[in-house]
matplotlib code that plots the C-alpha trace (Angstrom):
import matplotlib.pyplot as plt

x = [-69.3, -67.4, -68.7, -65.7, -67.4, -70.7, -72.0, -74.6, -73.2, -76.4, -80.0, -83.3, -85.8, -88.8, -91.3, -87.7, -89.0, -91.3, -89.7, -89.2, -87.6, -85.4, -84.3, -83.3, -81.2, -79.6, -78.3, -77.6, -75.4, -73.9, -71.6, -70.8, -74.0, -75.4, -79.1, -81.8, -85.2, -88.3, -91.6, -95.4, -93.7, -90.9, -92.4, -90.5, -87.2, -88.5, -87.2, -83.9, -84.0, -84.9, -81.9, -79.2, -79.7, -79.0, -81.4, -84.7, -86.7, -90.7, -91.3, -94.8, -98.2, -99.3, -102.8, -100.6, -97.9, -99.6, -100.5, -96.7, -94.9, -97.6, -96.3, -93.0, -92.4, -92.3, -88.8, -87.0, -83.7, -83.2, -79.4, -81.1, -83.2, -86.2, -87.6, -91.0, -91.4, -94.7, -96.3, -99.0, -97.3, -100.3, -101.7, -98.8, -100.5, -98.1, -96.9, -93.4, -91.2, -88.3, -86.0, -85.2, -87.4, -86.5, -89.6, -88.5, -90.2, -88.8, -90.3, -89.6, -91.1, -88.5, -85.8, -82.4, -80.7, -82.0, -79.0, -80.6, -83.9, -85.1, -86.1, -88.0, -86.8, -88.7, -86.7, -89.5, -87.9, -84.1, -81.4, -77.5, -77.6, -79.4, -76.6, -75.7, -78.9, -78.7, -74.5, -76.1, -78.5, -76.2, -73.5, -76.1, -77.1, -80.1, -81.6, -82.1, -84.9, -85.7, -89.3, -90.1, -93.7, -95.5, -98.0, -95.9, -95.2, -98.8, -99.9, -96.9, -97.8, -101.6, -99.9, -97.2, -99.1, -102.7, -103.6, -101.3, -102.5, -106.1, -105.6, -103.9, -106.7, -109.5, -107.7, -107.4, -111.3, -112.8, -110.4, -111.9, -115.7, -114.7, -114.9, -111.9, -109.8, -106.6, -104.5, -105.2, -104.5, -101.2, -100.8, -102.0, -100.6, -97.1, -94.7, -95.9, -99.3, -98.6, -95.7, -99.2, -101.1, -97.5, -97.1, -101.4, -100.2, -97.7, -100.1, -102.7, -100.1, -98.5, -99.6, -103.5, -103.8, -100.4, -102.3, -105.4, -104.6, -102.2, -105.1, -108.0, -105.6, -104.3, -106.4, -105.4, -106.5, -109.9, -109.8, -106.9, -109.1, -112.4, -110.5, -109.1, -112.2, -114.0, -111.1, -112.1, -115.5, -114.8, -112.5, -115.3, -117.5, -115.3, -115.3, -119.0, -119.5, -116.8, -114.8, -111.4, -110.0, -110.8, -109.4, -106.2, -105.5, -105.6, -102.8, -101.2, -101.9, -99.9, -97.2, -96.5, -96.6, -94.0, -92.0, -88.7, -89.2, -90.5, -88.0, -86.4, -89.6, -89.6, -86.6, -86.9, -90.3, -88.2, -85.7, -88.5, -89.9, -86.9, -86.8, -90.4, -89.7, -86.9, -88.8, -91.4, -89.5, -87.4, -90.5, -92.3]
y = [67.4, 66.8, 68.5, 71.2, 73.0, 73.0, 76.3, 75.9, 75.8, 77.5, 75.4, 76.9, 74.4, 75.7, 73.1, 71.7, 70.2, 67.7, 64.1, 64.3, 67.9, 66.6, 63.5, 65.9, 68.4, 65.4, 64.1, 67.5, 68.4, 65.1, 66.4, 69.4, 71.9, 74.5, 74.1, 76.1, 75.3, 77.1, 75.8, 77.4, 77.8, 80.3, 81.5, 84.9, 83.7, 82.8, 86.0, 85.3, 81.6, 82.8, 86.1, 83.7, 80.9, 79.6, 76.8, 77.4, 74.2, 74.3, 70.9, 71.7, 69.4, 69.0, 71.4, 74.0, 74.4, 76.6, 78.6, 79.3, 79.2, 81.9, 83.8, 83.6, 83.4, 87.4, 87.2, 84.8, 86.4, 85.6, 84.1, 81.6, 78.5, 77.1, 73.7, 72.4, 69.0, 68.1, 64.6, 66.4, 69.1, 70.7, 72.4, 74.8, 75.6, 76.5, 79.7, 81.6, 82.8, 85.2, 82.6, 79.2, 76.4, 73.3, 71.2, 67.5, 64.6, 62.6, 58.9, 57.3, 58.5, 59.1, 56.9, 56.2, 55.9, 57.3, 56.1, 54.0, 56.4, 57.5, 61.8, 63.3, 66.5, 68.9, 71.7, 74.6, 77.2, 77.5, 78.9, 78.1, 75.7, 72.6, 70.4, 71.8, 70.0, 66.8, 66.5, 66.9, 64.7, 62.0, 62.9, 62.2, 58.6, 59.5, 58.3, 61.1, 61.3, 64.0, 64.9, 67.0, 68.9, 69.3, 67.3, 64.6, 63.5, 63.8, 61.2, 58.8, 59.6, 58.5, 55.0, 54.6, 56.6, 57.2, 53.8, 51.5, 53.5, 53.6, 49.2, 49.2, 51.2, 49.0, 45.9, 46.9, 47.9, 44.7, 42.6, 44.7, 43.5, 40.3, 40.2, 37.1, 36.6, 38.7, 36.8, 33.9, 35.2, 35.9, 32.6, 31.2, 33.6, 32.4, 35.6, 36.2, 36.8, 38.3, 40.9, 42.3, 42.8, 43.8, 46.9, 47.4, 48.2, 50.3, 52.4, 52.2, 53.2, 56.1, 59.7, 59.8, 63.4, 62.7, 59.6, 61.7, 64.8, 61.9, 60.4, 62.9, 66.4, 64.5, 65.5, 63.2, 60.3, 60.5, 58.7, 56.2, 55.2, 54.7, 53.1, 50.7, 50.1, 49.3, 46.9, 45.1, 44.7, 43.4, 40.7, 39.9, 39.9, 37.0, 35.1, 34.9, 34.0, 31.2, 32.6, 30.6, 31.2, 35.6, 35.1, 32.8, 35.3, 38.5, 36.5, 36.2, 39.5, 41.3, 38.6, 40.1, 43.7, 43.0, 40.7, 43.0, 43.5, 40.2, 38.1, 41.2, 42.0, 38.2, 37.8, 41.3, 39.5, 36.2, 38.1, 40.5, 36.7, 35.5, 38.2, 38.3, 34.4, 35.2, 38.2, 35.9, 33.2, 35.5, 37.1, 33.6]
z = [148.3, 151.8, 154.7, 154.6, 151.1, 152.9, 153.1, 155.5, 159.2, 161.0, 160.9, 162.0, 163.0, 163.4, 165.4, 166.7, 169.4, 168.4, 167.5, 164.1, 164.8, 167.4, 165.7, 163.0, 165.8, 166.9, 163.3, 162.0, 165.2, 165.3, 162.3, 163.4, 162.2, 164.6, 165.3, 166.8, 167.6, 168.3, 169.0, 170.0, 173.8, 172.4, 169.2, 170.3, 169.3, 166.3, 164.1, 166.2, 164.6, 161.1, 161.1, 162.5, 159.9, 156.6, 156.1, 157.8, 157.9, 158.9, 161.1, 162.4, 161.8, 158.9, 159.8, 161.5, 158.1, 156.0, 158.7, 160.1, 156.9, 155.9, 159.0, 158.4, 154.1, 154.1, 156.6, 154.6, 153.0, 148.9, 150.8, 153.0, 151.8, 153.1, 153.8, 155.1, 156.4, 155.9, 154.7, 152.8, 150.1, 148.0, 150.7, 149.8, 146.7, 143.4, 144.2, 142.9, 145.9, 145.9, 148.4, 147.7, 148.5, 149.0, 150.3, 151.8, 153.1, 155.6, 154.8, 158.6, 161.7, 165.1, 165.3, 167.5, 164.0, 160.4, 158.5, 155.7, 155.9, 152.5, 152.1, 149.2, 147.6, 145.8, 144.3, 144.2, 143.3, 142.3, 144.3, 145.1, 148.3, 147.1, 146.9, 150.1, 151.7, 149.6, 151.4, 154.4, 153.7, 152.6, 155.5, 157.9, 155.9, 154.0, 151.0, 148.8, 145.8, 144.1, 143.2, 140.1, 141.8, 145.1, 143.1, 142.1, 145.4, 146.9, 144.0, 144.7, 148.6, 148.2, 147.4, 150.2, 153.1, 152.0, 151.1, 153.2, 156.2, 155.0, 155.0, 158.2, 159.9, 157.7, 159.0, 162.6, 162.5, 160.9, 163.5, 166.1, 165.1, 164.8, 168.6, 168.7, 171.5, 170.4, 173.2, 171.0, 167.7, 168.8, 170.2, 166.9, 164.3, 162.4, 161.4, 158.6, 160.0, 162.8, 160.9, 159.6, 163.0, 164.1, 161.5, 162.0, 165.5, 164.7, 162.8, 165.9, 167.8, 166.9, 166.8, 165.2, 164.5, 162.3, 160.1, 159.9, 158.7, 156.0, 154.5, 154.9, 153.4, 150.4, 148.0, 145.5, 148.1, 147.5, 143.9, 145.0, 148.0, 145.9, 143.5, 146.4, 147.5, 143.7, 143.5, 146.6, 145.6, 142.2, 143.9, 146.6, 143.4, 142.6, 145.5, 146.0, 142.5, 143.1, 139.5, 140.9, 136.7, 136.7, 140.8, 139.7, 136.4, 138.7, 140.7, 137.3, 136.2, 139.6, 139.1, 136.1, 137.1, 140.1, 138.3, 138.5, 142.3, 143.4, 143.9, 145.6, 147.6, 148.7, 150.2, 152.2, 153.3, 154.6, 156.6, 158.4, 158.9, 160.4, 162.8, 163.8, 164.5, 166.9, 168.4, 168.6, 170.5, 172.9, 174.4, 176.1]

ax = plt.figure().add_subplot(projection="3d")
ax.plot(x, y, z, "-o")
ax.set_aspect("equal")
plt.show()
């Protein structure tokens, strides 16, 4: 679909100001869509925002979504479609709506450029301008995959947020009570290693109200954590009772499970390497 049979010209963000909100402005205007924004300072323009637009998108923290998109759902025209942004999608509950609903997931935080960036879909309820979104979508460079439930995506989410950020912020606290001098694990650390403090950080250093509310409103976190953590103990299990065969085979084991991705996985691995070598170099 080219941009010309688009029929969504006019794009409500709601929440538009925040950085996800305005890295999305920016894209969207950038070929040639009209975008307004409202935020908690001009929440009067708000009824403005949803009359004049076509797709109405919901770009507010994850504890304040059900709250607005409660406050608005009632104004939403069966001609218009609506999207919420939100990392965390069963706190919408399963409920049947009279507009179309497309609910998205944008998998990258703000950047300069998104092209290459991978989005979620979740058709919620049917309606005409869905492949309008997934053309703008792709016009603006996204990665577009399409979700079959609200559910479905929090399970696969409690895998690529809930428990990478849950060992990012488990990694970060244990280096913490280690008490070492961190000007010398850096001095010490090869790429590889310090790639992991280095994304660790990134996690410590972005927005902690946004990772909470990720790990603790998944509901579906709860079991994948535990079950995190029983693994961890079974492999520690291992190491104090010096089993190297039961260790060596769960190497085995996970070889085999990745074995279409691996080699794959690997060489992504060798070129953030290279770079983390060269960043590594040009900053003594």
């Amino acid at each position: 679909m080219s941009l010309k049979t688009i029929m969504i010209k006019n794009i409500g963000i709601i929440g538009g100001s925040g950085k996800i909100g305005t890295t999305f402005k920016k894209a969207f205007e950038n070929i040639g869509l009209n975008v307004l924004v409202t935020d908690h300072t001009t929440k009067d323009q708000e009824n403005d925002l949803i009359n004049k637009s076509e797709w109405i998108i919901l770009c507010v923290p994850i504890d304040k979504t059900l709250e607005v998109f409660n406050s608005i759902k009632n104004k939403i025209r069966k001609d218009q479609v609506f999207s919420d942004f939100t990392s965390v999608k069963s706190i919408l509950g399963n409920n049947t709506y009279d507009f179309e609903f497309i609910s998205c997931h944008p998998l990258f935080g703000p950047l300069n450029n998104i092209i290459g960036q991978n989005i979620v879909t979740i058709p919620v309820s049917d309606g005409s301008l869905y492949d309008n979104i997934k053309a703008i979508f792709n016009k603006i460079g996204l990665k577009v995959t399409e979700m079959k439930s609200l559910e479905e995506h929090d399970k696969y989410m409690s895998l690529i947020q809930g428990m990478t950020h849950f060992s990012h912020v488990c990694f970060t606290t244990a280096m913490k009570k280690l008490d070492l001098d961190i000007d010398k694990v850096m001095d010490i650390c090869s790429p590889i290693y310090q790639s992991n403090i280095s994304f660790s950080s990134r996690i410590t250093g972005g927005d902690e109200n946004l990772y909470t509310n990720i790990i603790m409103d998944n509901p579906t976190n709860i079991n994948v954590l535990q079950m995190y953590l029983d693994t961890s103990n079974k492999l520690l299990e291992m190491i104090k009772d010096k089993n190297y065969d039961d260790f060596k085979d769960n190497f085995k084991e996970n070889r085999e499970y990745l074995k279409n991705h691996i080699s794959n996985m690997i060489d992504q691995s060798n070129f953030l390497i290279d770079k983390m070598a060269e960043f590594k170099k040009g900053s003594k």
